[in-house]
N, CA, C and O of each residue as an XYZ file, in Angstrom:
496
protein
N       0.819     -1.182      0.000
C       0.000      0.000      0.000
C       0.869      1.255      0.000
O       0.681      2.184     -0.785
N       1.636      1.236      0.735
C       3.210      2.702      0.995
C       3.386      2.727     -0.340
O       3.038      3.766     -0.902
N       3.933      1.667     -1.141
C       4.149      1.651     -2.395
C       2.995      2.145     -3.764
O       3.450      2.698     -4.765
N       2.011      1.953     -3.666
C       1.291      2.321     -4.078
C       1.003      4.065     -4.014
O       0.694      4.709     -5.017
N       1.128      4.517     -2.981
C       0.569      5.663     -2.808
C       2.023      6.244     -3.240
O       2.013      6.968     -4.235
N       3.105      6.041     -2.693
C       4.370      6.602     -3.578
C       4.239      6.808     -4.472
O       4.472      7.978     -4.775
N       3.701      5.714     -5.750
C       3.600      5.560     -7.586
C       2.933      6.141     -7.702
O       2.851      6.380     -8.907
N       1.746      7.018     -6.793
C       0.517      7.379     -6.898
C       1.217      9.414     -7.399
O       1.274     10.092     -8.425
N       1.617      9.605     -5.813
C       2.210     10.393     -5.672
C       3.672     11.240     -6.610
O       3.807     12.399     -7.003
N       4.446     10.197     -6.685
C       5.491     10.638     -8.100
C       4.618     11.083     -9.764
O       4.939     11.960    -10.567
N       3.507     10.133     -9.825
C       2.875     10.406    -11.088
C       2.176     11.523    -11.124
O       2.166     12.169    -12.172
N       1.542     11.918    -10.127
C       0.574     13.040     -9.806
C       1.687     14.599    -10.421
O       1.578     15.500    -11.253
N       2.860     14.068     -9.228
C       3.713     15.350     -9.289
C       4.510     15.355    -10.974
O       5.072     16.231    -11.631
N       4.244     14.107    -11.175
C       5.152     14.236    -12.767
C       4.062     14.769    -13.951
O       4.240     15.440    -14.967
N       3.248     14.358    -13.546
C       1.841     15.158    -14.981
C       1.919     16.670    -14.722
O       1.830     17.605    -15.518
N       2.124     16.657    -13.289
C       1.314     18.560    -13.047
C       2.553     19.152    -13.484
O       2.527     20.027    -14.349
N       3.760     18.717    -12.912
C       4.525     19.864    -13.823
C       5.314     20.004    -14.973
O       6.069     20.947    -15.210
N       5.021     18.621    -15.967
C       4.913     19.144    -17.296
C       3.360     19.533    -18.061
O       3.186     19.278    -19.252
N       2.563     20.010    -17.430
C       0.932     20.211    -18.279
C       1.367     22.135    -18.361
O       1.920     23.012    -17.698
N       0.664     21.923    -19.641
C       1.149     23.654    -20.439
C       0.276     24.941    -18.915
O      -0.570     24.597    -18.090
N       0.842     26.176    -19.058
C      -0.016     27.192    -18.355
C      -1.149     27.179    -18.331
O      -1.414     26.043    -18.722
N      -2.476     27.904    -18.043
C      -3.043     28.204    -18.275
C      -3.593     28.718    -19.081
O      -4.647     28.308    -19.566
N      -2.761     30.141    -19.533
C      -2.385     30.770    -20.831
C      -2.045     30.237    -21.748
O      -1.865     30.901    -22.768
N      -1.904     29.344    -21.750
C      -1.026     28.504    -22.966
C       0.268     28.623    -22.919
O       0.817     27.543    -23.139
N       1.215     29.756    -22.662
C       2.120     29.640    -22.894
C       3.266     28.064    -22.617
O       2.964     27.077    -21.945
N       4.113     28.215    -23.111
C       4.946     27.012    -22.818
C       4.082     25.509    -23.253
O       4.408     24.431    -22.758
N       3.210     25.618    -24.020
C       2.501     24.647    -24.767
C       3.246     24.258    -25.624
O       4.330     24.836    -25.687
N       2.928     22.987    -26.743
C       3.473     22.743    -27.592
C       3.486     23.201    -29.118
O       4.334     23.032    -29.995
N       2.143     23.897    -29.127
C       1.816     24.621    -30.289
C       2.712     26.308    -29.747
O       3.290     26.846    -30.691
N       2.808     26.994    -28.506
C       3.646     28.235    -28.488
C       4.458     27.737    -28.990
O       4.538     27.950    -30.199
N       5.785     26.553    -28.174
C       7.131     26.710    -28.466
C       7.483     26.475    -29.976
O       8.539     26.822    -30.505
N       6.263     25.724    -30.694
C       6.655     25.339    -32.258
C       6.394     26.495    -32.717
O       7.356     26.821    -33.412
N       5.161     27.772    -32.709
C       5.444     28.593    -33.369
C       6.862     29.855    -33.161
O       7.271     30.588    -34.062
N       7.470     29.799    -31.517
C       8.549     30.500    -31.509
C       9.541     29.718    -32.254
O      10.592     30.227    -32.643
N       9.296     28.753    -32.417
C      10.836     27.830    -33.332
C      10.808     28.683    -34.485
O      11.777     29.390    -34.759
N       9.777     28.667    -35.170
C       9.771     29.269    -36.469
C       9.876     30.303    -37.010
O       9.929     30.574    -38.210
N       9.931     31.296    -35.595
C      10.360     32.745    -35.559
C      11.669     32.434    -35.780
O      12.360     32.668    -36.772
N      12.123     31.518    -34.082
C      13.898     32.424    -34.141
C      14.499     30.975    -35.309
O      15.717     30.868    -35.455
N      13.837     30.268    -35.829
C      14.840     29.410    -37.357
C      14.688     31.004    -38.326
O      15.704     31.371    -38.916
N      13.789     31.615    -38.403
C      13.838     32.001    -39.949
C      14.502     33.590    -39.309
O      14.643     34.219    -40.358
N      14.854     34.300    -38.439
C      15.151     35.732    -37.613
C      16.611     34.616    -38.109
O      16.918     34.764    -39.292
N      17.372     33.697    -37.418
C      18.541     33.037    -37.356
C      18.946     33.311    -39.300
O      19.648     34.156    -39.856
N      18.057     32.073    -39.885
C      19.023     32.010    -41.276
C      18.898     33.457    -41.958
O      19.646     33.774    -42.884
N      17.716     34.489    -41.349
C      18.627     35.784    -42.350
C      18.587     36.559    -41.568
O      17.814     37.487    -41.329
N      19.287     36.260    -41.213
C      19.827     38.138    -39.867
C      20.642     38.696    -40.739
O      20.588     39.922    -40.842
N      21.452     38.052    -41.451
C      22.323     39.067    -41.899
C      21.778     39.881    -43.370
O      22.495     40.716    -43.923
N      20.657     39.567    -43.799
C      19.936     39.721    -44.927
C      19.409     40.950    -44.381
O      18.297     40.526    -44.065
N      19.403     42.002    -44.087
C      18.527     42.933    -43.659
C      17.743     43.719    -44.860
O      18.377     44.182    -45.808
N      16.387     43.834    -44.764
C      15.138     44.099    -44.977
C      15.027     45.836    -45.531
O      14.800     46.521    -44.533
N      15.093     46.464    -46.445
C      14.892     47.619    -46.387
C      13.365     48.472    -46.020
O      13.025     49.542    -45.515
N      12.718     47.253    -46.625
C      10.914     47.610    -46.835
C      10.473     46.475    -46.400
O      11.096     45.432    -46.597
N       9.047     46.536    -45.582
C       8.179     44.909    -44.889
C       7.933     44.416    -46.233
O       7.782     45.020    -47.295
N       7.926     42.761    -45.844
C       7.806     42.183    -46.518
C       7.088     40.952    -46.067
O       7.391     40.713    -44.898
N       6.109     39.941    -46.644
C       5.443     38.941    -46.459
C       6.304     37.501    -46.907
O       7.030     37.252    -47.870
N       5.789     36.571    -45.557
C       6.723     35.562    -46.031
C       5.453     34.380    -45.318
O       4.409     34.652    -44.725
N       6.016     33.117    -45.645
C       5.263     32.097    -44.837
C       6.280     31.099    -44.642
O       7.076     30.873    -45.554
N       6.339     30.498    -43.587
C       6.879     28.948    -43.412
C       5.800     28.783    -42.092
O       5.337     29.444    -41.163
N       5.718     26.892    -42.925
C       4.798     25.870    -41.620
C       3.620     26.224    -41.770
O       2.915     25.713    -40.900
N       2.790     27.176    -42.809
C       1.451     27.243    -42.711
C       1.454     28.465    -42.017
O       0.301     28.755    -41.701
N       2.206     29.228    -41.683
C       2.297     30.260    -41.180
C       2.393     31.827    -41.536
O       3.593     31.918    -41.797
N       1.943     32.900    -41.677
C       2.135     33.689    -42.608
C       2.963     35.174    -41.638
O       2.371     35.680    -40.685
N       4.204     35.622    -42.051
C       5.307     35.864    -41.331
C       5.498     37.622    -41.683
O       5.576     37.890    -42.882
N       5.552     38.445    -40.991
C       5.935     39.741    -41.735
C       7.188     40.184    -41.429
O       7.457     40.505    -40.271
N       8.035     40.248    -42.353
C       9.281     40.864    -41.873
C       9.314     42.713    -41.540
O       8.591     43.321    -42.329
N       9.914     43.453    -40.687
C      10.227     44.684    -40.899
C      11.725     45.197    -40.548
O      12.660     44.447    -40.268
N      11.781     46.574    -40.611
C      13.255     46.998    -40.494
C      13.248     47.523    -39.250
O      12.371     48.360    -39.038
N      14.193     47.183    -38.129
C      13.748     48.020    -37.292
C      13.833     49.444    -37.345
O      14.265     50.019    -38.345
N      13.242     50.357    -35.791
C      13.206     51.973    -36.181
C      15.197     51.981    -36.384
O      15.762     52.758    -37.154
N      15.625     51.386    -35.878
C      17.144     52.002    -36.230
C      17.790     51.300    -37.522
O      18.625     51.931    -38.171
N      17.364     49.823    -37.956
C      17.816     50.202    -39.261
C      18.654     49.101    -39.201
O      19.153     48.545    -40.180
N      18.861     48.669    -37.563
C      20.061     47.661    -37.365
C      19.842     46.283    -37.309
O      20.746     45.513    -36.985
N      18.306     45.772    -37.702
C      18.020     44.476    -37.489
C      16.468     43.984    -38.228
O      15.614     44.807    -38.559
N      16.374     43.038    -38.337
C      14.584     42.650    -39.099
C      14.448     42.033    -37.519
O      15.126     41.534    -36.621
N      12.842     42.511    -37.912
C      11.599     42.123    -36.752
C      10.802     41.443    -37.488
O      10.217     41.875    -38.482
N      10.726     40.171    -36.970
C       9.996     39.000    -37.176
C       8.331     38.956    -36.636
O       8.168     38.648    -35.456
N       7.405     39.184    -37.268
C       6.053     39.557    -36.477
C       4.994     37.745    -37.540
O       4.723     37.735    -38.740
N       4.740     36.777    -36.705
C       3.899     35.946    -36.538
C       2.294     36.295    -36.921
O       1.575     35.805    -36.050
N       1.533     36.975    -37.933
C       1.021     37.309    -38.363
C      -0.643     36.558    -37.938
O      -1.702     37.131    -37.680
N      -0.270     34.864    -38.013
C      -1.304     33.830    -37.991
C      -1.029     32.997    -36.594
O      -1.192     31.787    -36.747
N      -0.744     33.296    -35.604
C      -0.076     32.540    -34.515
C      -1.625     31.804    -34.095
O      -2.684     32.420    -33.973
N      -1.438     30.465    -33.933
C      -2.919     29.833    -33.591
C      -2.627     29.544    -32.156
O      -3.635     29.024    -31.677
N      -1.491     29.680    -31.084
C      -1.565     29.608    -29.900
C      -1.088     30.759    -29.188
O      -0.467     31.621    -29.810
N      -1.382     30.918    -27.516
C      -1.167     32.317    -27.394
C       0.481     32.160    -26.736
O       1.048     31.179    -26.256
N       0.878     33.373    -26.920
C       0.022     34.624    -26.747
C       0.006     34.919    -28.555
O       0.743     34.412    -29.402
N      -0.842     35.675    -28.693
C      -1.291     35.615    -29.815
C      -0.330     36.676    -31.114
O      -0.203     36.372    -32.300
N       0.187     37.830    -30.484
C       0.911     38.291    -30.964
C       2.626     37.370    -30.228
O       2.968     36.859    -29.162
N       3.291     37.645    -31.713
C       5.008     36.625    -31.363
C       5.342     37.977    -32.297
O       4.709     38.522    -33.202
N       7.074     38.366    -31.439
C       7.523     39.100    -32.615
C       8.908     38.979    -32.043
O       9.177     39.208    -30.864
N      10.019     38.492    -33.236
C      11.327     38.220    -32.560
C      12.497     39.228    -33.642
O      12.298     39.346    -34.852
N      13.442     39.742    -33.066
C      13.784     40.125    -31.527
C      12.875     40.925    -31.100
O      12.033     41.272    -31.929
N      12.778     41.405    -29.835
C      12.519     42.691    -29.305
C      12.806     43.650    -30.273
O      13.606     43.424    -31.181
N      11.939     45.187    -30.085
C      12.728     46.164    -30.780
C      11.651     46.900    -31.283
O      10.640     46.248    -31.021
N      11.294     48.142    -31.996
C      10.625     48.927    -32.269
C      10.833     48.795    -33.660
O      11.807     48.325    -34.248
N       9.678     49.323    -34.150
C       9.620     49.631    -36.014
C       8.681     50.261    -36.299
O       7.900     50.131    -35.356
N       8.186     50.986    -37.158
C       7.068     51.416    -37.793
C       6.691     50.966    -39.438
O       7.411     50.517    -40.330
N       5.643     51.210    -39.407
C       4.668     50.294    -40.627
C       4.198     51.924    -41.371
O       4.545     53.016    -40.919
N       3.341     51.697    -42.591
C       2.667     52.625    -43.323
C       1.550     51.704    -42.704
O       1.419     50.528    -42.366
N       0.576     53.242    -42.746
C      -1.070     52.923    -42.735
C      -1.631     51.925    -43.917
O      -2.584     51.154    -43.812
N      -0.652     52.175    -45.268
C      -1.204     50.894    -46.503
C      -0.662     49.745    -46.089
O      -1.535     48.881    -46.175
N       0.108     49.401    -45.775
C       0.376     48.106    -44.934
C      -0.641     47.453    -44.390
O      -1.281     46.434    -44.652
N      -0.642     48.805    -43.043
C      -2.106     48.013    -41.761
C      -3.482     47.625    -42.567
O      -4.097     46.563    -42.476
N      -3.787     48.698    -43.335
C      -4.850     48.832    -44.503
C      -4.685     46.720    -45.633
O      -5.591     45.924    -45.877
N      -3.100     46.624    -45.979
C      -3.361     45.483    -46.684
C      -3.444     44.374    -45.674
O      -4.251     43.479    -45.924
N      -2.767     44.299    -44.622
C      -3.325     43.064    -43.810
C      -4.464     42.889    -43.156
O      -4.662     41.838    -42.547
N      -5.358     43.866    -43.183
C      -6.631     44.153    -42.608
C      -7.337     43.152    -43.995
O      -7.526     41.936    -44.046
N      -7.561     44.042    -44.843
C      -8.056     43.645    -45.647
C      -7.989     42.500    -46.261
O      -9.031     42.093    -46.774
N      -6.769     41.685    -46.373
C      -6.551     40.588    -46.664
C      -6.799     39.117    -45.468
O      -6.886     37.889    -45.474
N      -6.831     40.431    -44.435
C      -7.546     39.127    -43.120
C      -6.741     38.038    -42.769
O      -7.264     37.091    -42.181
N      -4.691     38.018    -43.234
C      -3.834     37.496    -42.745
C      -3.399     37.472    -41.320
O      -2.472     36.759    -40.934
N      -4.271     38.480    -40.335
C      -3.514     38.714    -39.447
C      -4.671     38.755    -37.933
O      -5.598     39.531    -38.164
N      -4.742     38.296    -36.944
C      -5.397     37.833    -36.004
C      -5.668     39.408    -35.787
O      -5.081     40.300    -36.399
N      -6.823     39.619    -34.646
C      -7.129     40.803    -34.216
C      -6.535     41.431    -33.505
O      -6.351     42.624    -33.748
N      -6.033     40.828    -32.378
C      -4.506     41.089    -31.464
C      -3.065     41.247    -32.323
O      -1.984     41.326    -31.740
N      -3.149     41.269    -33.245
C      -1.689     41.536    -34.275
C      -2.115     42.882    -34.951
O      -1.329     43.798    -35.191
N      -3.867     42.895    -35.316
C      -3.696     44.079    -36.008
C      -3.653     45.189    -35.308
O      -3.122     46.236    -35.681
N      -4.336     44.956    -34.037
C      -4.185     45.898    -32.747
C      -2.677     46.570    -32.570
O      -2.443     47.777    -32.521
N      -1.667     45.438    -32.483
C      -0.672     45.948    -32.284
C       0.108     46.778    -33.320
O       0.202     48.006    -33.296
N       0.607     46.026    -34.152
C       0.261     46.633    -35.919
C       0.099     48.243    -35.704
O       1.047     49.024    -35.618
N      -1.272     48.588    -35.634
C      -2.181     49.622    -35.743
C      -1.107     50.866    -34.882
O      -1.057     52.046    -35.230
N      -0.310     50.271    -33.717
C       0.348     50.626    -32.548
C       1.862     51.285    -33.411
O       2.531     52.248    -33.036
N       2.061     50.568    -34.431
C       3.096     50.817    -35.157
C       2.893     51.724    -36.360
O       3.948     51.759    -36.992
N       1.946     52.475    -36.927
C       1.729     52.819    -38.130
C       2.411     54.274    -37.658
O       2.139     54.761    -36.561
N       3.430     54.990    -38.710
C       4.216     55.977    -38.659
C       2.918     57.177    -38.956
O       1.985     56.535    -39.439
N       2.650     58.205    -38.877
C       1.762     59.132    -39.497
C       2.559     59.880    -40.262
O       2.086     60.791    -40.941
C-alpha cells in the first residue's frame, strides 16, 4: 500500500509539472510557433530588410520589418494559432505605413490582437 501511494504520488507530481499554463504559454503549439520565428530571424539576420515584406513557413504567414534604427529585421507571426497571440522576434521597435495596416486588414492574414498591435506601429 506505501508503495502504491508513492507511484501514486510521483505520477501526480510528474503530470502537473509538465501540463502547459493556463495561458497557454509554454505549450506545444507556443514553443513550435517560436521555433519558427527564431529558425527564420537566425538564417537571415544578416539579410537585412529595407521595406516589410510577407513571407510564410509551416502554414504560417510571417511579416518581416526593419527596425526603427535600421540595425536588425523584426519577425512579427502574423497567424499565430496559440497564445500569446501576438510573437515578434527580436525585441525592438519599427514602424509600418497605414497601406500596410490597410493590406493586412483587408486581406484578413492577421489575427485581431496583431492588427491591434500593428495599428500601434503605423508611422503618421
Amino acid at each position: 500500500m506505501k508503495r502504491l501511494w508513492l507511484f501514486s504520488a510521483l505520477a501526480i507530481a510528474a503530470t502537473s509539472g509538465c501540463s502547459p499554463a493556463v495561458d497557454g504559454r509554454e505549450s506545444f503549439g507556443d514553443k513550435h510557433e517560436w521555433s519558427i520565428l527564431q529558425s527564420r530571424e537566425y538564417g537571415e539576420r544578416q539579410d537585412l530588410v529595407a521595406t516589410p515584406k510577407f513571407t510564410s513557413a509551416h502554414g504560417y504567414v510571417l511579416l518581416v520589418v526593419p527596425s526603427s534604427d535600421r540595425s536588425k529585421n523584426i519577425w512579427i507571426m502574423l497567424s499565430s494559432k496559440s497564445t500569446p497571440f501576438y510573437k515578434q522576434l527580436p525585441q525592438g521597435n519599427y514602424a509600418i505605413s497605414r497601406s500596410l495596416l490597410d493590406t493586412v486588414s483587408r486581406q484578413g492574414i492577421a489575427s485581431s490582437t496583431v492588427q491591434e498591435v500593428l495599428a500601434s506601429h503605423v508611422a503618421e
